[in-house]
C-alpha positions as CSV (number, residue, x, y, z in Angstrom):
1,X,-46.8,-128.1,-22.3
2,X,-45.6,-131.7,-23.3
3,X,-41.7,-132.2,-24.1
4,X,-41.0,-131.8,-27.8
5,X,-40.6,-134.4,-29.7
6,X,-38.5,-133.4,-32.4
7,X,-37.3,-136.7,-33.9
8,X,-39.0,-137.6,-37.0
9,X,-37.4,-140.8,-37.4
10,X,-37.0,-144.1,-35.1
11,X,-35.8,-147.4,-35.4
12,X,-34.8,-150.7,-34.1
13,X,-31.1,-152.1,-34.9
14,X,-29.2,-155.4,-33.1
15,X,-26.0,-154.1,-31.9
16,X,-24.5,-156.9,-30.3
17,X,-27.1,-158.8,-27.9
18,X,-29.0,-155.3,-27.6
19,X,-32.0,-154.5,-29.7
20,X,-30.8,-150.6,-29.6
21,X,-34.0,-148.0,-30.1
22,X,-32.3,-144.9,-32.3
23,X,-34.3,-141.8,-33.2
24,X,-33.3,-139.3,-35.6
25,X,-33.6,-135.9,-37.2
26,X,-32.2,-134.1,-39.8
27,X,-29.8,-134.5,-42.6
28,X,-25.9,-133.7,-43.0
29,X,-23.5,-134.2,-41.1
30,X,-23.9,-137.4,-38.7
31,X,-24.0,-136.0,-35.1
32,X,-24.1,-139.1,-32.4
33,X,-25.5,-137.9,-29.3
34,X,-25.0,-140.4,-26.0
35,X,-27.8,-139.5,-23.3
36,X,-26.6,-140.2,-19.3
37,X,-28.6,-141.6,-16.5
38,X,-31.7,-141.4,-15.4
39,X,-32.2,-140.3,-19.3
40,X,-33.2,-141.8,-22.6
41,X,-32.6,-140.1,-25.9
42,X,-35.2,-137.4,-24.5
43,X,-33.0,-135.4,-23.1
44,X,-31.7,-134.2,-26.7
45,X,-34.8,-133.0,-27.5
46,X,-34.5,-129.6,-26.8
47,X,-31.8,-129.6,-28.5
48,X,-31.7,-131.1,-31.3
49,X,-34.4,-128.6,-32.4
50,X,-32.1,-125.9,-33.1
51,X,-29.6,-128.0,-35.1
52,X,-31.6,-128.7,-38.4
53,X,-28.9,-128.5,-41.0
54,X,-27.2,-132.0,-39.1
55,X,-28.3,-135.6,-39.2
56,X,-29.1,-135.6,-35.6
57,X,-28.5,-139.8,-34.2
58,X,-30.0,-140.2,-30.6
59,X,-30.1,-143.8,-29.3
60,X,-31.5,-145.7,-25.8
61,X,-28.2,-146.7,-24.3
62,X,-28.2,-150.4,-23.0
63,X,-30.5,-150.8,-20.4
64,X,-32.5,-147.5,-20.7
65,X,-35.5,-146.3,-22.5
66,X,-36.3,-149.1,-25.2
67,X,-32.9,-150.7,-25.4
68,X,-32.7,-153.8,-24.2
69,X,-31.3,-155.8,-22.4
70,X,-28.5,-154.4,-21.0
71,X,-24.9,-155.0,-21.7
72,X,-23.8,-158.4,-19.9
73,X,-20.0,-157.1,-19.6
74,X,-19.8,-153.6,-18.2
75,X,-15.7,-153.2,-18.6
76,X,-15.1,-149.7,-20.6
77,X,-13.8,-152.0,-23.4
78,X,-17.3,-153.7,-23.6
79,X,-19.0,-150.2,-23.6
80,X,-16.9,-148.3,-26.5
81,X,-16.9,-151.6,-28.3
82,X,-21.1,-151.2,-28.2
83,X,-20.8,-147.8,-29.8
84,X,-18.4,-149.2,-32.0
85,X,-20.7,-151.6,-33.2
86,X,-23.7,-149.0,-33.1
87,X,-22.2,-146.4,-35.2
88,X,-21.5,-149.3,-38.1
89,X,-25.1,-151.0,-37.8
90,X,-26.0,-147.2,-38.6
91,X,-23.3,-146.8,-41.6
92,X,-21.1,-144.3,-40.1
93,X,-17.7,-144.6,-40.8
94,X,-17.0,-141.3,-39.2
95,X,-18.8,-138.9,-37.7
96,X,-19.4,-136.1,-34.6
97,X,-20.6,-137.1,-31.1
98,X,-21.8,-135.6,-28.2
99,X,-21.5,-137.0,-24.6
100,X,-23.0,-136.8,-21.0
101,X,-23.0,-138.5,-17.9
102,X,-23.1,-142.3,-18.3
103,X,-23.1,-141.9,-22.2
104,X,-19.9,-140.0,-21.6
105,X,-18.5,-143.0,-20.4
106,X,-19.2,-145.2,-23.3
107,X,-18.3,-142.2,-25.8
108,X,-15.0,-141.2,-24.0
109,X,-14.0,-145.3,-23.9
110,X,-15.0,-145.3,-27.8
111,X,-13.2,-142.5,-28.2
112,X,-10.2,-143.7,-26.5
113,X,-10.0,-146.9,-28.5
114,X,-11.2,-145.4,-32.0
115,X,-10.3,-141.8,-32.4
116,X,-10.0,-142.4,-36.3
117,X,-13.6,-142.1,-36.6
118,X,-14.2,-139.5,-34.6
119,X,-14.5,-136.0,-36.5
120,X,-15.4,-133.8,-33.2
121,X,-16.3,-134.4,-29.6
122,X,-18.4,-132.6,-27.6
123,X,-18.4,-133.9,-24.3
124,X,-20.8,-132.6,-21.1
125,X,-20.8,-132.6,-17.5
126,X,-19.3,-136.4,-17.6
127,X,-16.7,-138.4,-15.5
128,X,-13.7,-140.3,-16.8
129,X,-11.3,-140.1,-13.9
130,X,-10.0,-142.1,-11.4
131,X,-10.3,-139.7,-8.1
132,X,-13.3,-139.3,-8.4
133,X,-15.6,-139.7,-5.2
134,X,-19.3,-140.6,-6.4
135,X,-21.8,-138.4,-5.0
136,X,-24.3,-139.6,-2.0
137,X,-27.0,-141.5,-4.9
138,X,-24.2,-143.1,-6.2
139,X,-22.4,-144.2,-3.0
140,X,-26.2,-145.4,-2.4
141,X,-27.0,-147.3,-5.5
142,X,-23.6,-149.1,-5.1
143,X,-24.3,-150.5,-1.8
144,X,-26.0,-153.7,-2.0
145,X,-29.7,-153.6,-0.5
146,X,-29.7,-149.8,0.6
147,X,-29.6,-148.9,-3.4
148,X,-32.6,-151.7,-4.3
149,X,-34.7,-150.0,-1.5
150,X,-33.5,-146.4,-2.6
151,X,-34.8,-147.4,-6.0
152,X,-38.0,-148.9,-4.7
153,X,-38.6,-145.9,-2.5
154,X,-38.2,-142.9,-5.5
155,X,-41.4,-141.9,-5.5
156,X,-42.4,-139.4,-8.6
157,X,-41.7,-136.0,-6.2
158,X,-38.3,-137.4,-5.0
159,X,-37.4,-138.2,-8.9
160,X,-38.3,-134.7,-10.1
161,X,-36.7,-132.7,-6.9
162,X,-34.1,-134.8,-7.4
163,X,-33.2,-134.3,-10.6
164,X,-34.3,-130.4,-10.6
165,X,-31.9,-129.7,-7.8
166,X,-29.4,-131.4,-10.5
167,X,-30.3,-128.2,-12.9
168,X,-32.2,-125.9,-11.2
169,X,-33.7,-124.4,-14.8
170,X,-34.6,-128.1,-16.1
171,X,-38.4,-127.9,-17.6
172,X,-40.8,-129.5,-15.6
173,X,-42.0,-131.4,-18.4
174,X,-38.5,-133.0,-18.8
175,X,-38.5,-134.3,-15.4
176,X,-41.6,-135.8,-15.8
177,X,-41.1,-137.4,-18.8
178,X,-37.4,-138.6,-17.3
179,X,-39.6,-140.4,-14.4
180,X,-42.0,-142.3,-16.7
181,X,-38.9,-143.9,-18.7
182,X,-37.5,-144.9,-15.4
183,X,-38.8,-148.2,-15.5
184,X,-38.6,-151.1,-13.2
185,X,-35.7,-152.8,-15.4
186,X,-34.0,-149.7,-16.1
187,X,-33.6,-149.1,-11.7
188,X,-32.3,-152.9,-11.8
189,X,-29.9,-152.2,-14.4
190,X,-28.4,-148.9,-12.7
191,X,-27.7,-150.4,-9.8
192,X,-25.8,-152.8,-11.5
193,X,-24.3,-150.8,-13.4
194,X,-23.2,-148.1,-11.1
195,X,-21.8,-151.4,-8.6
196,X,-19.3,-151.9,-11.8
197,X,-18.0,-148.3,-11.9
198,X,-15.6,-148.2,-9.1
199,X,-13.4,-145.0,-10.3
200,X,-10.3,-147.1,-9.9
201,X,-11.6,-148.5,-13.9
202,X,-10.5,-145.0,-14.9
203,X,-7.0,-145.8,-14.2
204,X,-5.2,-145.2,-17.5
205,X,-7.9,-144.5,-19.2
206,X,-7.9,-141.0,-18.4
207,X,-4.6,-140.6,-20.2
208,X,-5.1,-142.9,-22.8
209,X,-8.2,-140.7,-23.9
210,X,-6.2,-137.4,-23.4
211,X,-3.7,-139.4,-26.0
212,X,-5.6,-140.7,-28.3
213,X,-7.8,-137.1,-28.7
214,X,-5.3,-135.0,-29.0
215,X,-5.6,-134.7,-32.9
216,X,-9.3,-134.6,-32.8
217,X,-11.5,-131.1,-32.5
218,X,-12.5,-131.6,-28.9
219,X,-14.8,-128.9,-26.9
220,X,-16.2,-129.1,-23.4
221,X,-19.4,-127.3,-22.4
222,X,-19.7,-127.6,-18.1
223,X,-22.2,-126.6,-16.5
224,X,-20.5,-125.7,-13.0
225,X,-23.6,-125.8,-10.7
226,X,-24.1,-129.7,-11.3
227,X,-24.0,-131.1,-7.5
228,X,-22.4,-134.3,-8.6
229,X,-19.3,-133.8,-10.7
230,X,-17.0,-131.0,-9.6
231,X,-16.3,-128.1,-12.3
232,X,-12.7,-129.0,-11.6
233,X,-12.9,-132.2,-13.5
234,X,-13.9,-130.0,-16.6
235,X,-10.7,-128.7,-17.0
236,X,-8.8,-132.6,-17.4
237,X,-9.4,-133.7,-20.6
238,X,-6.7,-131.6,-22.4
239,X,-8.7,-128.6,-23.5
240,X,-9.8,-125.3,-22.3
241,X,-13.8,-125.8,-21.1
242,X,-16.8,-123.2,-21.8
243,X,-18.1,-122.6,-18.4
244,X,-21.8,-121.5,-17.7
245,X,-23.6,-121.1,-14.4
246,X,-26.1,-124.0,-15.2
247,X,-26.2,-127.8,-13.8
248,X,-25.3,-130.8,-14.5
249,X,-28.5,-131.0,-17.4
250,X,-27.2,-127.7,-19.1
251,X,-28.8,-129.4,-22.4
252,X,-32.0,-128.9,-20.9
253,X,-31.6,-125.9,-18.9
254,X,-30.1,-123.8,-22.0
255,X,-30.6,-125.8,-25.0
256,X,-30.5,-123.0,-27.4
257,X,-26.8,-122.3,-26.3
258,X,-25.5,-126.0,-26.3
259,X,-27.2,-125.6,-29.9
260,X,-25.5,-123.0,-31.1
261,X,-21.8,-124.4,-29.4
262,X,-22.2,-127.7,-31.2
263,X,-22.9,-126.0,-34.3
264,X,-20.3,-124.3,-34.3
265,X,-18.5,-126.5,-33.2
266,X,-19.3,-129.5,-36.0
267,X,-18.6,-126.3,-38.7
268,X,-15.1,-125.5,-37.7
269,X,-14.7,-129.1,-37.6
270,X,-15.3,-130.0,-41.4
């Protein structure tokens, strides 16, 4: 079968220098969800299925999918500035938001700088710390001419297995779909991307965010078989996490469950 497409609404909006591609579905509560790499706002889909009563916000981060081009600065400022400047093109004032990977760095430095806008956070299998040690793909992609031929080497089978040994339970038709979006520009843009995220940018951060959350409903929902961030790290943002024995795509491995937590989640919340 194809992966769903769910969203029944997409448009265009200039944040900044990016033309930023948003889909949506829904109505209530605004919901921001912030997709990681390789992904595009695809990797909601499943999940954003089972939350009908919510205005569920899905955009292309810089870079990826039909966002572009990508952010010229890169500092954590420049990225929660960008969803500062997204979640006002859309009209939000406040609202929830979900993060992962990569878009849990842009969320998390948002979140850091504007927690007054925030009425939840939801935030997935991400990194925000300054010990961290990136995992073999990343020490790859940040190392000048092995990463470009890494990137020029991923053939479709090394792409899926690749990310399928990420979540062992991710759909097929995910991965595929995941590889098709990786375009050309988007491999160009990780690279540099990933070359600016030296986990020494972390420092402070980490408890600046922990600071500036602490009055906001936050949840974390890990799944501890992800290969590239330790479950350890789940436990470091300042509230108890919801373990479960999926990888590091839990949204796509069990997206009934991550459904039903956010839910809940935005409810208690209101």
């Amino acid at each position: 079968m194809a992966w769903p497409q769910p969203f029944t609404k997409q448009r265009t909006v200039e944040v900044g220098k990016v033309s930023t591609y948003v889909a949506e579905v829904g109505d209530g509560p605004p919901v921001v969800f912030l997709h990681g790499n390789p992904d595009t706002h695809s990797v909601w889909a499943t999940t954003v299925g089972g939350l009908g009563a919510m205005r569920c916000i899905a955009p292309d981060l810089p870079g990826f999918g039909k966002s572009q081009p990508p952010l010229e600065d890169l500092s954590l400022d420049s990225q929660g500035e960008w969803v500062r400047d997204l979640v006002t093109a859309l009209g939000l004032d406040q609202f929830h938001l979900v993060v992962h990977d990569v878009g849990g760095v842009y969320g998390l430095a948002f979140a850091a700088l504007h927690p007054q806008r925030l009425r939840s956070l939801t935030i997935l299998n991400t990194i925000f710390f300054p010990d961290y040690k990136w995992h073999l793909f990343g020490r790859i992609w940040r190392t000048r001419g092995l990463g470009e031929v890494a990137m020029a080497l991923s053939a479709k089978w090394l792409f899926v297995n690749q990310l399928r040994r990420g979540s062992k339970a991710m759909p097929r038709e995910y991965a595929d779909l995941a590889f098709t979006e990786f375009t050309a520009p988007t491999k160009r843009h990780v690279l540099r991307y990933y070359r600016a995220a030296d986990p020494s940018i972390w420092e402070g951060w980490d408890t600046k965010l922990r600071t500036a959350i602490a009055d906001v409903p936050t949840q974390v929902l890990w799944g501890d078989s992800d290969p590239f961030i330790a479950s350890t790290f789940a436990e470091r943002f300042g509230v108890a996490a919801r373990h479960t024995p999926h990888g590091h795509w839990l949204m796509t491995e069990d997206p009934e469950w991550c459904a039903s937590a956010i839910a809940a989640h935005v409810a208690s919340a209101a």
